[in-house]
BADREN-924634 format. One record per residue (C-alpha): residue number from 0; residue in one letter; z, y, x. Coordinates in steps of 0.05 Angstrom, whole numbers. Example, Ala and Ser with C-alpha at 12.3 -4.5 7.8 and 13.67 -1.06 7.14 Angstrom:
REM residues 2
pos	code	up	north	east
0	A	156	-90	246
1	S	143	-21	273
END
This chain:
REM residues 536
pos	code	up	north	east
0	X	-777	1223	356
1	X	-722	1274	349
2	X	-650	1252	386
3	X	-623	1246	309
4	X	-676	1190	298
5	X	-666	1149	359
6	X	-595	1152	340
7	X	-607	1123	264
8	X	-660	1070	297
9	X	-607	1051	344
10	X	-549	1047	290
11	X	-589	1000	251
12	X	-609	958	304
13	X	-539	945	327
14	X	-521	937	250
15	X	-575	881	238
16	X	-546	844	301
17	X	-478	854	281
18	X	-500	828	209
19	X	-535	771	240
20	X	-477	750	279
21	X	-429	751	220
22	X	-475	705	180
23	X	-479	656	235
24	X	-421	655	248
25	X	-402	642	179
26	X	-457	591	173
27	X	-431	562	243
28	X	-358	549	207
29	X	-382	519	149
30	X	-429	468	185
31	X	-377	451	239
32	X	-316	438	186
33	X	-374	393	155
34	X	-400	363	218
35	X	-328	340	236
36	X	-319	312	162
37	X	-376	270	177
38	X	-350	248	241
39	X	-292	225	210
40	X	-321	192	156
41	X	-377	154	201
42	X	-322	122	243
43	X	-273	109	192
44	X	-257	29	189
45	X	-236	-9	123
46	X	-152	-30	127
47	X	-156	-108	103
48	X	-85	-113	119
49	X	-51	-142	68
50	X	-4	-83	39
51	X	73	-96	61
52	X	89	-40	11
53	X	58	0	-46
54	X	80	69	-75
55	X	49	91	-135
56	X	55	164	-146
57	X	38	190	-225
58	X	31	262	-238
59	X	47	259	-307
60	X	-13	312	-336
61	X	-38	317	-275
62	X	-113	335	-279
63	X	-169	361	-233
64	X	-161	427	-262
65	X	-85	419	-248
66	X	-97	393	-182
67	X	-145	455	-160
68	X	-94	500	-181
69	X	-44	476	-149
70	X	-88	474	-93
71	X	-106	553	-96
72	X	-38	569	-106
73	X	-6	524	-45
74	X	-54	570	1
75	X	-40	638	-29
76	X	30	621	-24
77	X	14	607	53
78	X	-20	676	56
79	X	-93	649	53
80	X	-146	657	-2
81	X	-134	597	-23
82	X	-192	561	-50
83	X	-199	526	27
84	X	-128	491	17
85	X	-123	417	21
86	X	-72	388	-10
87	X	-21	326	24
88	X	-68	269	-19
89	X	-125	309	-32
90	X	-130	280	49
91	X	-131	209	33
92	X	-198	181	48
93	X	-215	141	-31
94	X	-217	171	-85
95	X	-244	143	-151
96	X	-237	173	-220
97	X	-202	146	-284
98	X	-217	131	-354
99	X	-153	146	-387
100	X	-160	117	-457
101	X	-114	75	-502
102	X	-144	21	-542
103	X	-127	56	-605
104	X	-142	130	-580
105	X	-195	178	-547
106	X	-134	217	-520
107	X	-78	177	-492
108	X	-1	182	-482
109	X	42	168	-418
110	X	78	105	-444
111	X	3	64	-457
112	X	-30	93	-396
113	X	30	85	-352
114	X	28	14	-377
115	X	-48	7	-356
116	X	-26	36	-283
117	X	31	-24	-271
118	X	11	-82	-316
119	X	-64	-81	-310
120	X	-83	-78	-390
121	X	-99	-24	-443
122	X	-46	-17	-483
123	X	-36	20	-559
124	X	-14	93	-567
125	X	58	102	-558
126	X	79	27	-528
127	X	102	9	-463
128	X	102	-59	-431
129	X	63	-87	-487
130	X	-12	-113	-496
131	X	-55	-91	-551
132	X	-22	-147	-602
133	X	37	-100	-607
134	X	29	-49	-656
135	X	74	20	-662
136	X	142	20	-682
137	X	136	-58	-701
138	X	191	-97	-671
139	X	164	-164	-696
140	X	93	-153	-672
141	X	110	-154	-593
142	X	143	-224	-587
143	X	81	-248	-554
144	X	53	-184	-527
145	X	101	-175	-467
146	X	75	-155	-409
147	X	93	-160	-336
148	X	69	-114	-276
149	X	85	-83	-208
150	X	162	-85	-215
151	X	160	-157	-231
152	X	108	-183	-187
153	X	140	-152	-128
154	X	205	-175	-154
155	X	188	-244	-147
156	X	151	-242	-85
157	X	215	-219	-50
158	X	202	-144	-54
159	X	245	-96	-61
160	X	230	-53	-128
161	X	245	22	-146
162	X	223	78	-188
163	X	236	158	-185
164	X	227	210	-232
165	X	235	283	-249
166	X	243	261	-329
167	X	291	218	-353
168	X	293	133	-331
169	X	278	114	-393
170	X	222	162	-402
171	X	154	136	-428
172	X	129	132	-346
173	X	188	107	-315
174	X	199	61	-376
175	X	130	26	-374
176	X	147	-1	-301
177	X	197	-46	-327
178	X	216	-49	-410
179	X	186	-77	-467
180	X	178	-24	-530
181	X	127	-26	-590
182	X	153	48	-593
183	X	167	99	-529
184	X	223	142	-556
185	X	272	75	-560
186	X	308	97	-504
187	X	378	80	-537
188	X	410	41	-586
189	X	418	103	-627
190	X	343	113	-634
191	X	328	41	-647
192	X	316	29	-727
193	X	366	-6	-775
194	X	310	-66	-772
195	X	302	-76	-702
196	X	309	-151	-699
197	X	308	-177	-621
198	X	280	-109	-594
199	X	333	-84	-545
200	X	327	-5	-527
201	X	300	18	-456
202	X	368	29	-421
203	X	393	-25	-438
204	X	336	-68	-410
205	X	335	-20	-344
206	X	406	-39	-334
207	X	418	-115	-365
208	X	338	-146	-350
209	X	318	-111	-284
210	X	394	-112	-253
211	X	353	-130	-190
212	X	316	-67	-174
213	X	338	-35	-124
214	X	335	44	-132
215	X	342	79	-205
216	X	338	157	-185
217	X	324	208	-249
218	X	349	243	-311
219	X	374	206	-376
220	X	452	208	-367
221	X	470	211	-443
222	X	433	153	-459
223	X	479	99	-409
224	X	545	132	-431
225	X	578	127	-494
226	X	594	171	-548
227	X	663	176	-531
228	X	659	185	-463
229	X	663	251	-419
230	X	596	278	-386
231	X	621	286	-309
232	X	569	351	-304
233	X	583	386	-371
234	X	659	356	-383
235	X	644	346	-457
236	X	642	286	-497
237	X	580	251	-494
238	X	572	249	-571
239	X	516	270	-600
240	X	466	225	-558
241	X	516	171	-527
242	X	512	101	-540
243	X	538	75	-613
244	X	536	7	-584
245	X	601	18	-544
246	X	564	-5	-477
247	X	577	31	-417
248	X	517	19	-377
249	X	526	62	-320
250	X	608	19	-309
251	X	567	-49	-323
252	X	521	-39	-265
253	X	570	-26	-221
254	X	606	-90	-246
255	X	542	-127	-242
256	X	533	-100	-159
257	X	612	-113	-148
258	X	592	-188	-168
259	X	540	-200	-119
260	X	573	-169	-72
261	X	530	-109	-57
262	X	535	-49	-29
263	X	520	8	-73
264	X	532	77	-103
265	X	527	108	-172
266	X	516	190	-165
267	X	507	249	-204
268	X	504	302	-163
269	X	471	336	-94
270	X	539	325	-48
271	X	538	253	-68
272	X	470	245	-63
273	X	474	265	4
274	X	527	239	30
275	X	490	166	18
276	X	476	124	76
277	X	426	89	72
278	X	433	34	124
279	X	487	22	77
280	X	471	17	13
281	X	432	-40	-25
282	X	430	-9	-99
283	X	430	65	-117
284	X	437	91	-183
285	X	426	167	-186
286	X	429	202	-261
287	X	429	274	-244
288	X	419	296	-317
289	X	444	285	-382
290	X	363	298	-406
291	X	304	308	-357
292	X	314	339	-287
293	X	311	408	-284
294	X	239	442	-266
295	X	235	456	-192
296	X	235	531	-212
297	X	301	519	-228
298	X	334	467	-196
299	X	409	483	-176
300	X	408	468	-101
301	X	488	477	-97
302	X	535	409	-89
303	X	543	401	-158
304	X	462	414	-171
305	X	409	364	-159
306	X	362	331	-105
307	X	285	360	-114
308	X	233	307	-121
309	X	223	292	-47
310	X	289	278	-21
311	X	290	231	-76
312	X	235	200	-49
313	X	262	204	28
314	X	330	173	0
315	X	290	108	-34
316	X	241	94	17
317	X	304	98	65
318	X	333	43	24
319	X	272	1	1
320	X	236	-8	74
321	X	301	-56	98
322	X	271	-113	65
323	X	222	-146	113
324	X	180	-167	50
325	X	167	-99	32
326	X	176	-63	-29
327	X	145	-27	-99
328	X	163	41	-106
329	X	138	85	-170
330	X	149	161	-167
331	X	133	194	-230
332	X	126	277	-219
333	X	140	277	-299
334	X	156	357	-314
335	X	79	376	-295
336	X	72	355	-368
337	X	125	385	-394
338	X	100	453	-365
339	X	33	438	-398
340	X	58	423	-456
341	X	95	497	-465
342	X	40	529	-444
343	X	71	554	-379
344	X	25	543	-322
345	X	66	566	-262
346	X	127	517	-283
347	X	64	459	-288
348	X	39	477	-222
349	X	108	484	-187
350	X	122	409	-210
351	X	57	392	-173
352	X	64	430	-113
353	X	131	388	-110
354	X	98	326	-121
355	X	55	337	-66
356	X	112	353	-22
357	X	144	278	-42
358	X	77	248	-26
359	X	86	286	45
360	X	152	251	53
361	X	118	182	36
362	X	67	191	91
363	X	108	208	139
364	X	162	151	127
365	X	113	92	118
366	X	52	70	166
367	X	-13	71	135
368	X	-28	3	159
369	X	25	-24	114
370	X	37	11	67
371	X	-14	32	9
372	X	-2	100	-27
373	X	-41	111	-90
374	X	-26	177	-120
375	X	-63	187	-202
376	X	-49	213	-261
377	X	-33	181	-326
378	X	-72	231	-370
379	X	-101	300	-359
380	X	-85	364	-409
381	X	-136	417	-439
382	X	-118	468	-384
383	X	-170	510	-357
384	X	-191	554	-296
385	X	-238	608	-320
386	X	-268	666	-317
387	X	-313	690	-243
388	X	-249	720	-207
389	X	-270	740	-132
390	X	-248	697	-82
391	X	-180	691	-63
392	X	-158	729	-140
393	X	-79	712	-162
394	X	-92	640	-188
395	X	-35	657	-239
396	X	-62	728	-249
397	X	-119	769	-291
398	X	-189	756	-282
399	X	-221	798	-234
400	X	-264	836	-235
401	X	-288	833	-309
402	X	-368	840	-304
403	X	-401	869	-364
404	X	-442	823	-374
405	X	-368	783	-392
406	X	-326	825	-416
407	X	-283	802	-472
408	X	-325	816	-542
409	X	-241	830	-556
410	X	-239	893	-497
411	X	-179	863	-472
412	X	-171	830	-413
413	X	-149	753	-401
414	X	-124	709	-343
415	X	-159	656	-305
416	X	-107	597	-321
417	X	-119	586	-402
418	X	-106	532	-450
419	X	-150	509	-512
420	X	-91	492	-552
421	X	-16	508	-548
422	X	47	558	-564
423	X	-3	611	-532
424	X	-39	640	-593
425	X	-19	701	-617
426	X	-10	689	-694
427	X	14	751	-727
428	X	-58	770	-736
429	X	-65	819	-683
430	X	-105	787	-650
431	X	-85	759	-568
432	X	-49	791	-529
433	X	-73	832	-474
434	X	-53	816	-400
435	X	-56	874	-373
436	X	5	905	-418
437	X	43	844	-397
438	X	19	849	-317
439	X	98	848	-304
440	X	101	783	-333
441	X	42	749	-306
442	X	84	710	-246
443	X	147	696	-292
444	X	159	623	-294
445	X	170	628	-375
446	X	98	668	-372
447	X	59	626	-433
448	X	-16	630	-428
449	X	-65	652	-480
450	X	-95	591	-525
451	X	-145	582	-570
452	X	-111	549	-629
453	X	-45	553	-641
454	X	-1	494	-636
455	X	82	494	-630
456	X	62	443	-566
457	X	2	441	-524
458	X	-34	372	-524
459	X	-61	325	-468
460	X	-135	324	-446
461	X	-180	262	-464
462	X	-230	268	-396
463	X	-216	218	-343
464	X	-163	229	-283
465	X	-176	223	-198
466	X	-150	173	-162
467	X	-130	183	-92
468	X	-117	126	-40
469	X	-93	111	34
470	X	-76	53	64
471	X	-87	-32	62
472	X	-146	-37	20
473	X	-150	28	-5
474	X	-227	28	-4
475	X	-215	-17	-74
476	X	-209	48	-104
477	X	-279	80	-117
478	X	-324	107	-169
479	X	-307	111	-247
480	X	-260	53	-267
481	X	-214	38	-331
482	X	-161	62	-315
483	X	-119	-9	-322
484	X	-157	-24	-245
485	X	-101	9	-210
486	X	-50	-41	-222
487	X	-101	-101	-192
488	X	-118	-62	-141
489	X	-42	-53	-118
490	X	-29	-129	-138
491	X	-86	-146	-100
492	X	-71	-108	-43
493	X	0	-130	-34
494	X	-16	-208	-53
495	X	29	-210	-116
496	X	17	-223	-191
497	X	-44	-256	-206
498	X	-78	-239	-143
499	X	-45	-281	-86
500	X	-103	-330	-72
501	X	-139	-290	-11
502	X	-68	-294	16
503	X	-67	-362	21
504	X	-141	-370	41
505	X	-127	-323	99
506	X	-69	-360	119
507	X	-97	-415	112
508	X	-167	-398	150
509	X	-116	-380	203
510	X	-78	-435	197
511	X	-137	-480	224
512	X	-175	-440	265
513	X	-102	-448	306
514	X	-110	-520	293
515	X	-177	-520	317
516	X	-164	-493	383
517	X	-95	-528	396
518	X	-138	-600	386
519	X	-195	-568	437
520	X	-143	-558	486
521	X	-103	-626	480
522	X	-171	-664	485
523	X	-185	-625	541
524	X	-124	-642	572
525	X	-137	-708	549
526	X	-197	-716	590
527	X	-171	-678	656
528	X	-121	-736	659
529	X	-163	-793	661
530	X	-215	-760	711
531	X	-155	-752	752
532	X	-133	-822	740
533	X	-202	-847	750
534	X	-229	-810	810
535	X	-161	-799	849
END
């Protein structure tokens, strides 16, 4: 064997090794990440406690394929691949999925699912607070189909009661948690119809019928204000969307604190905002929009801008957690619809990623053995993650690489986020546009993906939702359930509503095993006494 031989034989020896030790190495990460998983899972034990406080989070839109892009794009934003990242909830140990459909339709709407979430009932498209009795836009139809849920169960157990959102208060989400509506989009006396009857609109309910919760934080300005009054953001008159009804909403809940003798604090702005003490305040009311909040992409973080999602969240739990019966919190993360809806991806995921950040805040504010945190989604949209891009490929970028065998039957290339529907088809009859002559574009927030039939808005998803839970009972939450299970789970959970018999038994059970024991002891005492009288 010539010197050049040995030297090839001994080359691909130390190749093979070094091959070998890659690949078990590799295989030695996988099955330890997995092995400690297990580990974890084997000696996890069930939380019975009974829940001191529940937060319900609601990514408005937000499904699995939202979910594992937001995921991918967390980590490459952190420098990694991505694919490995783990989002804040994706950590809680229960997760169930969720059949998201209204009694009426295969493909719901926020304001009936949103009802299912908090009141425990399937509901018809496009209602909120309302059973199945009340039918759209009929104001007669829902005198017997009111519903109660979370806010008012709480409410009269002596909890505190809040909700937060990134849309407007009265929004379908937010609105479900506490009004009464056969239709969503009466948010205001100007949208209610000449017939109306007894139906009152959504702000006025917030304000007037659920003066007692404690923490309003959102969008929706226009709709508590007048038409003659002066925006404080925009210094105009509030006229084409104020109130008709000549109620100031915003001055009557003040009036309605000043009464009890409460502290509060109305605000509008980030200085305000901050400048809140909790320890110190019993009611905030914070409408930092005349519409919806503004998408995280493009919040104004100045003094006269707004607070982001989770410092909202910081700022209620703050005030909520005083009350030593606990409280209800809702926290809607309502734009990731919104961004779906316009066919801009990176806006939609951005909204997530700042949901997940609020959720962050909640864990680290409450203790998991009192506190339940269920984080859902209402509904899911028909947004997709396609394509075979390598690992670690620009979630928000072109599929790569483009294998023959795949190639567009169009030559042109396409990205990996896509929608089925939405603003993204190309109609002047040139056929889609290619990404690669927009590659500039790709990462601007305003970036619209491709779809396959053109619509002016992109439309929600009909397949069923995840569920993620932590905390007293969370183990409730498994497999595939209507969607309608959440809210008994949470009532359940926090022994209010219909579900406050264990409560009792428990106490109860308690209550005489105590009894028990204290009799064991005075008989015994009983007897010591006469031995000792007896025998001494």
């Amino acid at each position: 064997m010539s010197p050049c031989d040995k030297h090839v034989v001994l080359f691909s020896i130390i190749f093979i090794l070094f091959w070998n030790y890659i690949y078990t190495q590799e295989a030695y990460v996988w099955r330890k990440e997995s092995q400690e998983i297990l580990k974890n899972a084997l000696n996890r034990k069930l939380n019975t406690n009974v829940a001191k406080n529940v937060i319900l989070f609601i990514g408005d839109g937000m499904g699995v394929s939202t979910v594992t892009a937001a995921r991918i794009l967390r980590g490459q934003k952190q420098g990694r691949p991505g694919e490995e990242t783990i989002l804040e909830f994706e950590k809680f140990p229960h997760v169930a999925l969720s059949k998201t459909y209204n009694i009426d339709k295969q493909t719901s709407d926020s304001g009936a699912t949103a009802t299912a979430l908090m009141a425990g009932i399937k509901a018809n498209y496009y209602t909120i607070g309302v059973d199945g009795r009340a039918k759209y836009a009929n104001c007669s139809s829902i005198k017997n189909a009111k519903v109660d849920g979370m806010v008012n169960w709480s409410k009269n157990a002596g909890k505190s009661t809040g909700i937060v959102t990134s849309t407007r208060v009265t929004h379908a989400t937010p609105a479900a948690a506490y009004a009464h509506a056969p239709q969503r989009e009466w948010e205001s006396d100007i949208k209610l119809p000449a017939n109306h009857g007894e139906c009152k609109d959504i702000a006025y309910q917030l304000i007037v019928d659920q003066s007692d919760m404690q923490v309003i934080l959102g969008g929706g300005r226009q709709y508590f204000m007048t038409n003659t009054s002066v925006d404080p953001e925009t210094k105009k008159v509030n006229s084409a969307k104020g109130r008709r009804d000549g109620l100031d909403l915003i001055q009557m809940w003040k009036l309605d604190k000043e009464e009890r003798g409460a502290s509060y604090k109305y605000v509008w702005n980030n200085s305000d905002f901050n400048a809140i003490d909790p320890s110190k305040t019993d009611y905030l009311l914070g409408l930092f929009q005349q519409d919806h909040l503004d998408y995280e992409l493009e919040r104004d973080q100045s003094e006269k801008g707004e607070p982001s999602l989770p410092e909202l969240v910081r700022k209620a739990i703050q005030i909520l957690r005083k009350n030593e019966n606990g409280f209800f919190l809702m926290v809607e993360g309502g734009r990731i619809d919104h961004g779906h809806h316009d066919g801009k991806a990176k806006k939609a995921l951005y909204e997530t990623l700042s949901l997940e950040d609020a959720v962050r805040e909640a864990v680290a504010l409450t203790d998991e053995e009192e506190t339940l945190i269920v984080v859902t989604a209402d509904h899911s949209h028909v947004f997709n993650i396609a394509g075979y891009p390598k690992r670690g490929n620009d979630i928000l970028g072109v599929v790569d690489p483009l294998f023959r065998q795949w190639y567009p039957l169009d030559g042109k290339a396409y990205t990996t986020l896509l929608y089925a529907n939405g603003p993204g088809f190309n109609t002047s009859g040139a056929g889609r546009t290619d990404p690669l002559e927009e590659v500039d574009n790709l990462h601007d927030k305003d970036y619209v993906q491709n779809s396959g039939v053109p619509l002016k808005s992109e439309t929600h998803g009909g397949e069923d939702v995840a569920i993620y839970a932590k905390g007293p009972m969370a183990h409730l939450i498994h497999g595939v359930q209507e969607q309608h299970y959440v809210a008994h789970v949470m009532a359940y959970a926090s022994c209010v509503g219909q579900n406050k018999d264990h409560c009792r038994q428990t106490n109860t059970a308690s209550s005489l095993h105590n009894n028990f024991f204290n009799s064991c002891f005075i008989l015994l005492l009983l007897v010591n006494c006469l031995f000792y009288a007896i025998f001494l």
